[in-house]
C-alpha positions as CSV (number, residue, x, y, z in Angstrom):
1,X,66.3,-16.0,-52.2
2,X,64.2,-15.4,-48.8
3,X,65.1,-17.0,-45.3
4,X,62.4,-19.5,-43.9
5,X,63.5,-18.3,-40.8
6,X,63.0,-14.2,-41.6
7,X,59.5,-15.5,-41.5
8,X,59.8,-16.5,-37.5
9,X,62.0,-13.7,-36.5
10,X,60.7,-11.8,-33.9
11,X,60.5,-8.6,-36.3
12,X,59.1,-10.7,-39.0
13,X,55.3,-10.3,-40.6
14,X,54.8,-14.2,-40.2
15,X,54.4,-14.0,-36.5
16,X,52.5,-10.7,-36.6
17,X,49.8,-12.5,-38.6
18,X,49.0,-15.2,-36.6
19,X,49.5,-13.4,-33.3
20,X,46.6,-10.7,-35.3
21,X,44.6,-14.1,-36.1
22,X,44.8,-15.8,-32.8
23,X,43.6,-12.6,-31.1
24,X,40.6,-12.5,-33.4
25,X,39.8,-16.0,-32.5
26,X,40.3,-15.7,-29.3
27,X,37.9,-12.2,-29.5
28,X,35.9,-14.2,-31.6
29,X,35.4,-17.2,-29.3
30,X,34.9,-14.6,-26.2
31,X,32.0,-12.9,-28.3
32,X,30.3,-16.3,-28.8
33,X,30.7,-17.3,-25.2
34,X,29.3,-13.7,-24.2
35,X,26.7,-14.2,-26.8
36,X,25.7,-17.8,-25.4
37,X,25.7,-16.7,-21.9
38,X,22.7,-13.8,-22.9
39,X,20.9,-15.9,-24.8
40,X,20.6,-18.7,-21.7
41,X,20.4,-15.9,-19.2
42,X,17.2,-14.6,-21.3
43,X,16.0,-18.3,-22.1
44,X,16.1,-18.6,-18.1
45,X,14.1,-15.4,-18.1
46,X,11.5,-16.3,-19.8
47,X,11.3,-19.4,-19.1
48,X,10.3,-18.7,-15.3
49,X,8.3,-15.5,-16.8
50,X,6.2,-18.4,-18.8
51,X,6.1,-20.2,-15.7
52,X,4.5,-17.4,-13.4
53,X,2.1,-16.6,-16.1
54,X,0.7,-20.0,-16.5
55,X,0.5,-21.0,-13.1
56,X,-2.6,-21.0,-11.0
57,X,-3.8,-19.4,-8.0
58,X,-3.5,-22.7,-5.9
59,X,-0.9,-23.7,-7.3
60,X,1.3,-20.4,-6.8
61,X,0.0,-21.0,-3.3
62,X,1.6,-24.5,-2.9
63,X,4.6,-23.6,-4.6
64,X,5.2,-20.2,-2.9
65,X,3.8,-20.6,0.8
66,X,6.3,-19.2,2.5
67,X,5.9,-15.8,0.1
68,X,2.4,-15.7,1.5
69,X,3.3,-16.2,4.9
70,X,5.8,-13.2,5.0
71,X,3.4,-11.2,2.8
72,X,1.1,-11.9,5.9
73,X,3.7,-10.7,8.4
74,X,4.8,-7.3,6.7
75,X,0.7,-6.4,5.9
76,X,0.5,-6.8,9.6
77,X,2.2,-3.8,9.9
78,X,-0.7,-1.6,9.1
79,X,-2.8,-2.4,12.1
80,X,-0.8,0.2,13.7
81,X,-1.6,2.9,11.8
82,X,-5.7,1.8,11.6
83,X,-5.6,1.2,15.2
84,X,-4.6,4.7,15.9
85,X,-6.9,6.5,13.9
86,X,-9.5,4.7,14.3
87,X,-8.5,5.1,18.8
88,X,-8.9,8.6,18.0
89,X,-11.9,8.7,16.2
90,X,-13.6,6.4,18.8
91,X,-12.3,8.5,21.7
92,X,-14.1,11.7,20.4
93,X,-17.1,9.7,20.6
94,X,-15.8,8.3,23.9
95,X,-18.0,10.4,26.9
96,X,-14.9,10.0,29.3
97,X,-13.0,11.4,26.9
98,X,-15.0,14.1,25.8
99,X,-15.7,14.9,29.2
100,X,-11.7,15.0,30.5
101,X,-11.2,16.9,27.7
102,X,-13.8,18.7,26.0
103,X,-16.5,21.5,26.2
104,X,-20.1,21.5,26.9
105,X,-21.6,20.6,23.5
106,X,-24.0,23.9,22.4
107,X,-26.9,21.7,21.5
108,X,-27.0,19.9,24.9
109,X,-25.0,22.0,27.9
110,X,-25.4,18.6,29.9
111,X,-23.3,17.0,27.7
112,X,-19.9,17.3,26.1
113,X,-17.9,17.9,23.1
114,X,-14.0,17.6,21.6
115,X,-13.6,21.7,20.1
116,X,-14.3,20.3,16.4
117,X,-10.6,22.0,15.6
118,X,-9.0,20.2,18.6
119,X,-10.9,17.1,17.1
120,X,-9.3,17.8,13.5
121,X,-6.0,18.3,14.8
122,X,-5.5,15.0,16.6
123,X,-6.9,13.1,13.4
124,X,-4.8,15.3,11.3
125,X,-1.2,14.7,13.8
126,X,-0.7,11.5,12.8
127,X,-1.0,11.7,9.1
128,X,1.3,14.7,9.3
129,X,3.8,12.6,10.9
130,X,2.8,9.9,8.4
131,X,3.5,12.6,5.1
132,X,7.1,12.7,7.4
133,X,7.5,8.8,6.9
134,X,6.7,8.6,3.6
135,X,9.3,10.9,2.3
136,X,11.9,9.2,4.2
137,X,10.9,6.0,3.6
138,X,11.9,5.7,0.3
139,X,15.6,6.7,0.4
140,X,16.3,4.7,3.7
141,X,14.4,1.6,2.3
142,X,16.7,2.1,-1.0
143,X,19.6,2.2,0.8
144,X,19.1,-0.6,3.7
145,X,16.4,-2.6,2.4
146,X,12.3,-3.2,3.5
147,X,12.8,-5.4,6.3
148,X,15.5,-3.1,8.4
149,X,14.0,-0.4,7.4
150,X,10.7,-1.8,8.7
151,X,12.4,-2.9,12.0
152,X,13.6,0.4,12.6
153,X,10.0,2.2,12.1
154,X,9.1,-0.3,15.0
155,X,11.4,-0.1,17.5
156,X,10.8,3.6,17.4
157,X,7.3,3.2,17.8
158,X,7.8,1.5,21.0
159,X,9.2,4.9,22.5
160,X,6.7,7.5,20.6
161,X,3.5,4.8,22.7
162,X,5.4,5.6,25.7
163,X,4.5,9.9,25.1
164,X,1.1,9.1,23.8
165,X,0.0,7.1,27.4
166,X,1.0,9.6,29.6
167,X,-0.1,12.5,27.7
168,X,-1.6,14.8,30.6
169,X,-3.5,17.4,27.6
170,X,-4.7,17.6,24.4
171,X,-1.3,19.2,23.1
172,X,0.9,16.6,24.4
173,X,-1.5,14.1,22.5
174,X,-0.9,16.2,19.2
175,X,2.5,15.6,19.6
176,X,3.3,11.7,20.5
177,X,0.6,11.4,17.2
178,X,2.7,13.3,14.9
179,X,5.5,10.4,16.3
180,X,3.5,7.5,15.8
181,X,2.9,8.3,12.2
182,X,6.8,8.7,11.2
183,X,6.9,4.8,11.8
184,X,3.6,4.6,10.2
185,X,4.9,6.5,6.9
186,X,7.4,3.6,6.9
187,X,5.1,1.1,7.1
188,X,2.6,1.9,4.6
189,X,5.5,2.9,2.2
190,X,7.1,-0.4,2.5
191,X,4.1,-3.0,3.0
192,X,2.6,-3.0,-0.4
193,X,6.0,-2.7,-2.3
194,X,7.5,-5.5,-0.3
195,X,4.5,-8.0,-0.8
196,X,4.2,-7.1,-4.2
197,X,8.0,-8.5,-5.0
198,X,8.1,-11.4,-3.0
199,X,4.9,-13.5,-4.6
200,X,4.3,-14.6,-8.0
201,X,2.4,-12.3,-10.4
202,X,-1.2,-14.6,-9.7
203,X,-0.6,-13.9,-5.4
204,X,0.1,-10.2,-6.2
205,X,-3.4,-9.5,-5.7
206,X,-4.6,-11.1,-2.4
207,X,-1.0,-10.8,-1.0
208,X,-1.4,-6.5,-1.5
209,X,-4.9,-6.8,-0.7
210,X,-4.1,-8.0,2.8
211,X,-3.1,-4.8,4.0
212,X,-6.5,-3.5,3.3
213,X,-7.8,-6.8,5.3
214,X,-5.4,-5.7,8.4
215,X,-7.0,-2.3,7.7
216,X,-10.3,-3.3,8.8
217,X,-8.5,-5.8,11.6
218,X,-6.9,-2.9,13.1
219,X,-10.8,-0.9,13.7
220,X,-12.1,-4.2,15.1
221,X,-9.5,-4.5,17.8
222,X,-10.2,-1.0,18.6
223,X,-13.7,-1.4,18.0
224,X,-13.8,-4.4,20.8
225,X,-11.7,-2.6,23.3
226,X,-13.6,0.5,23.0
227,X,-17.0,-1.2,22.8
228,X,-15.7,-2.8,26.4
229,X,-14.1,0.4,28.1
230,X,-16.5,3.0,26.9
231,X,-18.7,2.5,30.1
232,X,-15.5,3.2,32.5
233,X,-15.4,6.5,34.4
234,X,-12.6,7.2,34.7
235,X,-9.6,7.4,32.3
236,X,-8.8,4.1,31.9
237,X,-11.2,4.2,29.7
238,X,-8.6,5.7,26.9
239,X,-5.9,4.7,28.9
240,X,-6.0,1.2,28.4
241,X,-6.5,1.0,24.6
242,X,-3.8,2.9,24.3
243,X,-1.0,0.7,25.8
244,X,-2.4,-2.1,24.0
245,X,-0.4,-0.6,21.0
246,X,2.5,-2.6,22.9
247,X,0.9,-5.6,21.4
248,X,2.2,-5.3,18.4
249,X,5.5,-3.8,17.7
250,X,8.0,-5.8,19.6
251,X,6.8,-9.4,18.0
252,X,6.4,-8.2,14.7
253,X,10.3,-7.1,14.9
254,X,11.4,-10.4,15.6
255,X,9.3,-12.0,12.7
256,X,10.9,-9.5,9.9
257,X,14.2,-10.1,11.5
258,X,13.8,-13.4,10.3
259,X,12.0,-12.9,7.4
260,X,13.9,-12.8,3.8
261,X,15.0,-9.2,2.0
262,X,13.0,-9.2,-1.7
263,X,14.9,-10.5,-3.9
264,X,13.9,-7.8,-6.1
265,X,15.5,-5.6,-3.7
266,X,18.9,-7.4,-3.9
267,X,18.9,-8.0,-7.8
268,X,18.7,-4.0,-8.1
269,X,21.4,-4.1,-5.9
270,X,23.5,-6.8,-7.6
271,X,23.1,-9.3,-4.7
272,X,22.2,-12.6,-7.3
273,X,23.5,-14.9,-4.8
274,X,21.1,-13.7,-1.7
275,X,18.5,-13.2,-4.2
276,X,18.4,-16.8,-5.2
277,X,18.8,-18.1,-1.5
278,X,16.3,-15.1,-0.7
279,X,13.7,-16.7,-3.4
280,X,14.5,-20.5,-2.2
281,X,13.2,-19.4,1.2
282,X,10.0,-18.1,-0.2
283,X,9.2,-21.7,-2.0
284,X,9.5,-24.7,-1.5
285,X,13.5,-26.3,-2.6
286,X,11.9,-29.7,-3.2
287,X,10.2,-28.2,-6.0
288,X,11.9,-24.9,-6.7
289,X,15.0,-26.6,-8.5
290,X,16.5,-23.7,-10.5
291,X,16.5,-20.4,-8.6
292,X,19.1,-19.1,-11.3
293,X,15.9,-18.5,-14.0
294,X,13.5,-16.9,-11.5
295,X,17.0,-14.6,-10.5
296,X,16.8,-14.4,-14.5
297,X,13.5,-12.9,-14.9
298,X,14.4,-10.3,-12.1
299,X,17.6,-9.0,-13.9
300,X,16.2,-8.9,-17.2
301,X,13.1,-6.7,-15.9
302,X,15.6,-4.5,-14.1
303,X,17.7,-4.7,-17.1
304,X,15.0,-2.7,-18.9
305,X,15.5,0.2,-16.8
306,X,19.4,0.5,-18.0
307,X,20.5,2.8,-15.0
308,X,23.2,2.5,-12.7
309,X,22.6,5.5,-10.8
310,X,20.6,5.4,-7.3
311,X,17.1,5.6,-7.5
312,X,16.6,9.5,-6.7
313,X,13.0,11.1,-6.6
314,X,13.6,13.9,-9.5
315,X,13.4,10.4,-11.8
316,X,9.8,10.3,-10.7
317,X,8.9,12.5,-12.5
318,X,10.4,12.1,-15.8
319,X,9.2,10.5,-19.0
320,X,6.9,7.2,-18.2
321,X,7.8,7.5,-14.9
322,X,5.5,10.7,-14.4
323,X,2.6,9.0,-15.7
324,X,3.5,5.6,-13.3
325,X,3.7,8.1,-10.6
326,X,0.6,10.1,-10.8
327,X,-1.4,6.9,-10.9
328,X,0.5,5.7,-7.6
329,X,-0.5,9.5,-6.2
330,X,-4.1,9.5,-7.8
331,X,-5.2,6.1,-6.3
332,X,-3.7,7.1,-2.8
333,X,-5.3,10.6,-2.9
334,X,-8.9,9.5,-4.0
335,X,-8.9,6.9,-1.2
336,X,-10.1,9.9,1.0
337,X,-12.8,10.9,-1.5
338,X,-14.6,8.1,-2.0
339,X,-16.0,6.8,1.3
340,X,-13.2,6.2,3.0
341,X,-13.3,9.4,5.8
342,X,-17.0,8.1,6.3
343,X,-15.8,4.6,7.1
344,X,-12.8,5.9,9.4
345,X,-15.4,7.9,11.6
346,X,-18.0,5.2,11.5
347,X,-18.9,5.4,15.2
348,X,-18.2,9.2,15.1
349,X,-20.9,9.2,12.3
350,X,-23.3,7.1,14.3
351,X,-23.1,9.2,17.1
352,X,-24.4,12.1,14.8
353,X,-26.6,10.3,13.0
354,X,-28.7,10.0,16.3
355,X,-27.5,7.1,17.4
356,X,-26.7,6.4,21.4
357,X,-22.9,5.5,22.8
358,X,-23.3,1.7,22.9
359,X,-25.3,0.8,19.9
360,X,-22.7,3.8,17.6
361,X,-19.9,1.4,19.3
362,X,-21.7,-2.1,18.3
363,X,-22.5,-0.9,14.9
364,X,-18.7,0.2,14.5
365,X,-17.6,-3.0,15.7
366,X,-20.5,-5.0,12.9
367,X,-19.0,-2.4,10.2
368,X,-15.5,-3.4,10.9
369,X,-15.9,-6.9,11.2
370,X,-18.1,-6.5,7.4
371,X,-15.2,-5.3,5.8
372,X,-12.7,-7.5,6.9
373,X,-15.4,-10.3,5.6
374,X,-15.7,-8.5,2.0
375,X,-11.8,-7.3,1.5
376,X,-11.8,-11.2,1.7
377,X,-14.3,-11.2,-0.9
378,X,-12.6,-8.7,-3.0
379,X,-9.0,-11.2,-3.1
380,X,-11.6,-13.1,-5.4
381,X,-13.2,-10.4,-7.6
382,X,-9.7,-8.6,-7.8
383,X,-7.5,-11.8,-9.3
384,X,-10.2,-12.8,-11.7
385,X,-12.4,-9.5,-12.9
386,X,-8.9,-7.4,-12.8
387,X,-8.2,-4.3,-11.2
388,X,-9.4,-1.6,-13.1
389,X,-13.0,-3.4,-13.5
390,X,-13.2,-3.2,-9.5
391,X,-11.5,0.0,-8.8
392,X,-13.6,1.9,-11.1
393,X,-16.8,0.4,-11.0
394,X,-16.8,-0.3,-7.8
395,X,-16.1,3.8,-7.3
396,X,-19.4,4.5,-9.2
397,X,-21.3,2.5,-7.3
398,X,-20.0,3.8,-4.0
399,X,-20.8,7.3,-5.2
400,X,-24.8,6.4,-5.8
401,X,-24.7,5.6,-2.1
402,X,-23.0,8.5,-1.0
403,X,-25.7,10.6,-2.7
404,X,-27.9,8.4,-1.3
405,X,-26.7,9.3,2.0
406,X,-26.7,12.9,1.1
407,X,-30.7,12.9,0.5
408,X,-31.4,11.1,3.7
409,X,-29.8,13.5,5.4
410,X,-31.4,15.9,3.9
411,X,-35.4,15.0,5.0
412,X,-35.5,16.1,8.1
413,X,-34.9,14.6,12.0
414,X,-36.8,11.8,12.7
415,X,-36.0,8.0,13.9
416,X,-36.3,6.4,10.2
417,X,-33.6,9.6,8.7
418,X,-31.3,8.2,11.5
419,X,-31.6,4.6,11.1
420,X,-31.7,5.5,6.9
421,X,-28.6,7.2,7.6
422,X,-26.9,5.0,9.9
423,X,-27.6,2.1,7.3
424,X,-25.9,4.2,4.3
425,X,-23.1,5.2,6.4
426,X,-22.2,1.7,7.0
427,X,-23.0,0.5,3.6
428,X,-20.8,3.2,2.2
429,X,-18.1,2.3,4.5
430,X,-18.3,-1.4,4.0
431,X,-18.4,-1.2,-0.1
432,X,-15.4,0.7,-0.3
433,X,-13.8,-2.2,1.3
434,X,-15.3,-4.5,-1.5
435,X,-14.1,-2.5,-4.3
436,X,-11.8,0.9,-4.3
437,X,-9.9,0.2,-1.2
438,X,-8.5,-3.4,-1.8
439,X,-7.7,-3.4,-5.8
440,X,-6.3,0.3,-5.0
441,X,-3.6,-1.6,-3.1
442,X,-2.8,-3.6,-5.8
443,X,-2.5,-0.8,-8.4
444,X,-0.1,0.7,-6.0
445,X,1.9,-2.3,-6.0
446,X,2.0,-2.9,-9.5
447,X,2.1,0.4,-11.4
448,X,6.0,1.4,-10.4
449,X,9.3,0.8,-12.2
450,X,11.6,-1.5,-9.8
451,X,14.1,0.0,-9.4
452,X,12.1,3.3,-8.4
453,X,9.2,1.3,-6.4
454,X,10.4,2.3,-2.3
455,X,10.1,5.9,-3.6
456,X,7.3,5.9,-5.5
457,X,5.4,4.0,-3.1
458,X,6.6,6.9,-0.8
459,X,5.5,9.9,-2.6
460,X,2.5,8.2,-3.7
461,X,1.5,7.6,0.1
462,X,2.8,11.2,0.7
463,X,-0.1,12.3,-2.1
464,X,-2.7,10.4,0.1
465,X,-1.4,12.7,3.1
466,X,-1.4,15.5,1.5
467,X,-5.2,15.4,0.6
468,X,-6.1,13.8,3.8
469,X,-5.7,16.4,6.2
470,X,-7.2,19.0,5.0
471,X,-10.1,16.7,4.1
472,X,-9.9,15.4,7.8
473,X,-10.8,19.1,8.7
474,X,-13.3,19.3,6.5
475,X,-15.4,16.0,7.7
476,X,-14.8,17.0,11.1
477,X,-16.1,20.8,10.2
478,X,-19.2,18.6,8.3
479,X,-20.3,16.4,11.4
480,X,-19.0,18.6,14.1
481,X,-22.2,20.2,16.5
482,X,-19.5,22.8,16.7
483,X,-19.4,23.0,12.9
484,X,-21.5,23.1,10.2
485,X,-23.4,20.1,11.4
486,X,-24.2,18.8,8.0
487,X,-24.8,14.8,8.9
488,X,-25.7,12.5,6.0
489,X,-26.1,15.6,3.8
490,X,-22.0,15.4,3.7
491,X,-22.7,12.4,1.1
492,X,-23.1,15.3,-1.2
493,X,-19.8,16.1,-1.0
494,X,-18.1,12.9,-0.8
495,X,-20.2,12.0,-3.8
496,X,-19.2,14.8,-6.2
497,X,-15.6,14.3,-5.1
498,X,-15.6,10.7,-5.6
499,X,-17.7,11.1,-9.3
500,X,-14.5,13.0,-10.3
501,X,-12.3,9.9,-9.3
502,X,-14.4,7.4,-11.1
503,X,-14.5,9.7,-14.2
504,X,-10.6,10.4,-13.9
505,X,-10.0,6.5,-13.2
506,X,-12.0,5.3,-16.2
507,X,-9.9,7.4,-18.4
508,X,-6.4,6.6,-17.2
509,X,-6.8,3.4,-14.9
510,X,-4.9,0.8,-17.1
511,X,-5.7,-3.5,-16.4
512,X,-2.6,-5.1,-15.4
513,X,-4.5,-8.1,-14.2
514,X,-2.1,-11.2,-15.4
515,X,1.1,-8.9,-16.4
516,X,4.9,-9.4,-15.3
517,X,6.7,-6.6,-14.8
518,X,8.3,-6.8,-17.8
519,X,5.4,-6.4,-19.4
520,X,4.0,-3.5,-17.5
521,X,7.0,-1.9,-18.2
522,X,6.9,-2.3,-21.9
523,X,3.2,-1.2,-22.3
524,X,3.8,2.1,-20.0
525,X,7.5,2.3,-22.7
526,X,5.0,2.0,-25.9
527,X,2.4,5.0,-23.9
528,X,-0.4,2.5,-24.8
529,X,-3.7,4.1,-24.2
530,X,-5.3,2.8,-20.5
531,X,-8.0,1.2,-22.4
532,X,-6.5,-0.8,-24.2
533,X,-4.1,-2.3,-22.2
534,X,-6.4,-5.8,-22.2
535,X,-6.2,-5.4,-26.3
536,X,-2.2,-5.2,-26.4
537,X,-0.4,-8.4,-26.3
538,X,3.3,-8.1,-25.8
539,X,5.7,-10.8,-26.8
540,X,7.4,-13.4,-24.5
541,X,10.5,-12.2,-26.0
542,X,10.1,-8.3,-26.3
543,X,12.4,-6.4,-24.4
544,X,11.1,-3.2,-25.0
């Protein structure tokens, strides 16, 4: 006969069982609690995925102002790096300039002329420096985040302005450019990434285009100073638009130092608490009421990526990634071969085109002041025609003017080639501002992974480098008296190059007009042909 007790005893079965059963309950119960928490976390998700997808533009406007406002702010940025080049392509129009430090210009001894490889090199310096910023911008921005590493780039600037005002000779200029542009690879690096995170998927496309906008801004400033100081003898006359840079840098420090990190930026970097107070301070709290689904969203497209590790640039160029990062490249790259050297010479161009000092200026200052009015066009063409409609297209079209250019040029000197070609050069440079410039920005902003965005940005800006000096030697070698001398006849060149852009764009350009992240990162998962990206519908609740 068996003890009751034997059943309690501390060796006994009994208590083994239901210690066994009250840890599967309790595993049990843990399991459904874990299991409840992902299903809310992705009902959250999707629910504020639903809710960026169906809002409007003036509506995402209302809700998110301050996003815009900030976006505003860190696209400001650029007019550093347009100021500059643009200074330097107006100062070897400049004739106190070229005089101080020039030759006499072969076709007219009277007159003179920057050495056409002294004139390459100081439009090249800065964009070296720039290739310099790119590749550092990435890792640093990883590591600290956009705004301080944003801050940074400007304080240094401040000293690097300092070298470039009292340069005394041509070599010393080289040198505080190839400064400037290590804050400017910064810039350009962070700018679109940033903007891109901190709006809602309908602002992505004005709030990226804006640094195209500030683009243009940037050649008007200088366009006005010049315009006013060209008529100075003495050197004032490139003095004083030089230490104007100290407009800028200081006050836009202190307006990022008060700006919000993305909160893209801190989800990767498992910040959920500053991300949600980061995304409350880019809406409006009376409306934004639950921060914890757009914080949702974020982690579940981040969630995709399943990586731990660092961001580091061999992942670049991996799988998908490869294929996300030659479009960043491609986009970058071609913005030199479609019309955009053209349109950063402008008054360079006029000057060659036949053109006299002050009407070259005025018409550089009327082409500036056209593309800031049609980049504003382009926020509207962009958000509703897509990207890949206006990139591509607008490409094509850009290259029947450039040949058009090419065969005004090519009729011989009188007064109606120069005005013909004064008329194409600034129609060239103003449509590129209508259609490849601005939605190439957006691409840029879109196209990356997440997690990998500050580098790819980076690399993708270091591609545009990369082909932009030695096509800055070339265009200089093309208009140069000292050169080849080619005028409007270099439309054949910019033409052919750009046909190759439109031809590789239209092949593998994909639309990601109206897609979350999530999404883009599916389709680029699933290697859906670029085509048919508008075809491809992916499911609210797909995760891969």
């Amino acid at each position: 006969m068996s003890n009751p007790a034997d059943s309690k005893s501390p060796g006994g079965g009994g208590d083994v069982a239901e210690v066994e059963k009250a840890t599967t309950n309790i595993d049990h119960s843990a399991d459904l609690d874990e299991k409840a928490k992902l299903s809310a976390y992705k009902a959250d998700a999707i629910e504020a995925e639903n809710s960026e997808l169906n809002m409007g533009v003036w509506e995402a406007v209302k809700l998110y102002p301050m996003a815009t406002f900030w976006a505003f702010v860190m696209s400001t940025t650029i007019i550093m790096e347009s100021y500059c080049v643009f200074l330097m392509g107006a100062f070897v129009a400049m004739d106190v300039f070229k005089r101080d430090f020039g030759v006499p210009d072969p076709k007219d001894p009277s007159q003179y002329a920057i050495e056409a490889s002294w004139q390459s090199a100081l439009q090249a310096s800065g964009p070296l420096g720039a290739l310099i910023g790119v590749c550092i911008a990435g890792p640093i921005t990883s590591r600290i985040g956009y705004r301080w590493a944003t801050i940074s780039g400007l304080m240094c600037l401040n000293g690097f302005i300092f070298v470039f005002y009292f340069a005394p000779s041509m070599a010393v200029m080289f040198v505080s450019q190839l400064l400037e542009g290590i804050p400017w690879g910064i810039f350009i690096a962070n700018a679109p990434a940033y903007c891109s995170e901190i709006v809602p998927i309908k602002l992505r496309a004005p709030a990226t285009q804006m640094l195209q906008m500030f683009w243009a801004i940037g050649s008007i400033i200088v366009g006005g100073v010049c315009y006013v100081y060209q008529d100075k003898n003495d050197p004032s006359a490139y003095r004083i638009p030089i230490a104007l840079q100290w407009m800028f840098p200081t006050p836009l420090a202190i307006l990022l130092f008060l700006a919000p990190e993305s909160p893209w930026w801190l989800v990767r970097k498992g910040r959920l608490e500053e991300a949600a107070k980061s995304v409350r301070r880019l809406g409006r709290a009376s409306v934004l009421t639950n921060l914890d689904e757009s914080v949702a969203m974020m982690r579940r497209t981040i969630d995709l990526e399943k990586s731990d590790k660092e961001p580091s640039l061999i992942e670049l160029f991996k799988g998908t990634d490869l294929y996300r990062t030659l479009i960043v490249c491609g986009v970058y790259a071609a913005q030199n071969l479609t019309g955009n050297l053209i349109a950063n010479q402008a008054v360079y161009f006029f000057r060659q085109a036949g053109m006299d000092s002050t009407t070259a200026f005025a018409l550089g200052l009327i082409t500036s002041a056209l593309q800031t009015i049609f980049v504003m066009l382009s926020w509207i063409l962009t958000t509703y025609l897509g990207r890949r409609t206006i990139y591509v297209w607008g490409s094509l079209i850009n290259v029947c003017f450039l040949v058009a250019l090419g065969i005004a040029g090519s009729v011989g000197k009188s007064n109606a080639a120069s005005l013909a070609q004064a008329s194409l050069g600034l129609i060239v440079s103003v449509g590129f501002t209508l259609g490849p410039a601005p939605a190439s920005w957006v691409i840029i902003g879109e196209t990356s992974a997440i997690r990998l965005r500050p580098l790819t940005t980076g690399i993708g800006r270091a591609a545009y480098y990369i082909v932009n000096i030695p096509c800055i030697f070339l265009a200089t070698y093309m208009l140069n008296p000292t050169g080849v001398d080619l005028g409007g006849r270099c439309g054949y060149v910019w033409g052919a190059t750009g046909f190759v852009c439109f031809v590789v764009a239209w092949i593998w350009l994909p639309e990601m007009k109206g897609r979350s992240y999530r999404e883009i990162d599916i389709l680029f998962k699933r290697k859906v042909q670029a085509r048919k990206w508008t075809k491809t519908p992916v499911d609210i609740n797909d995760d891969a």
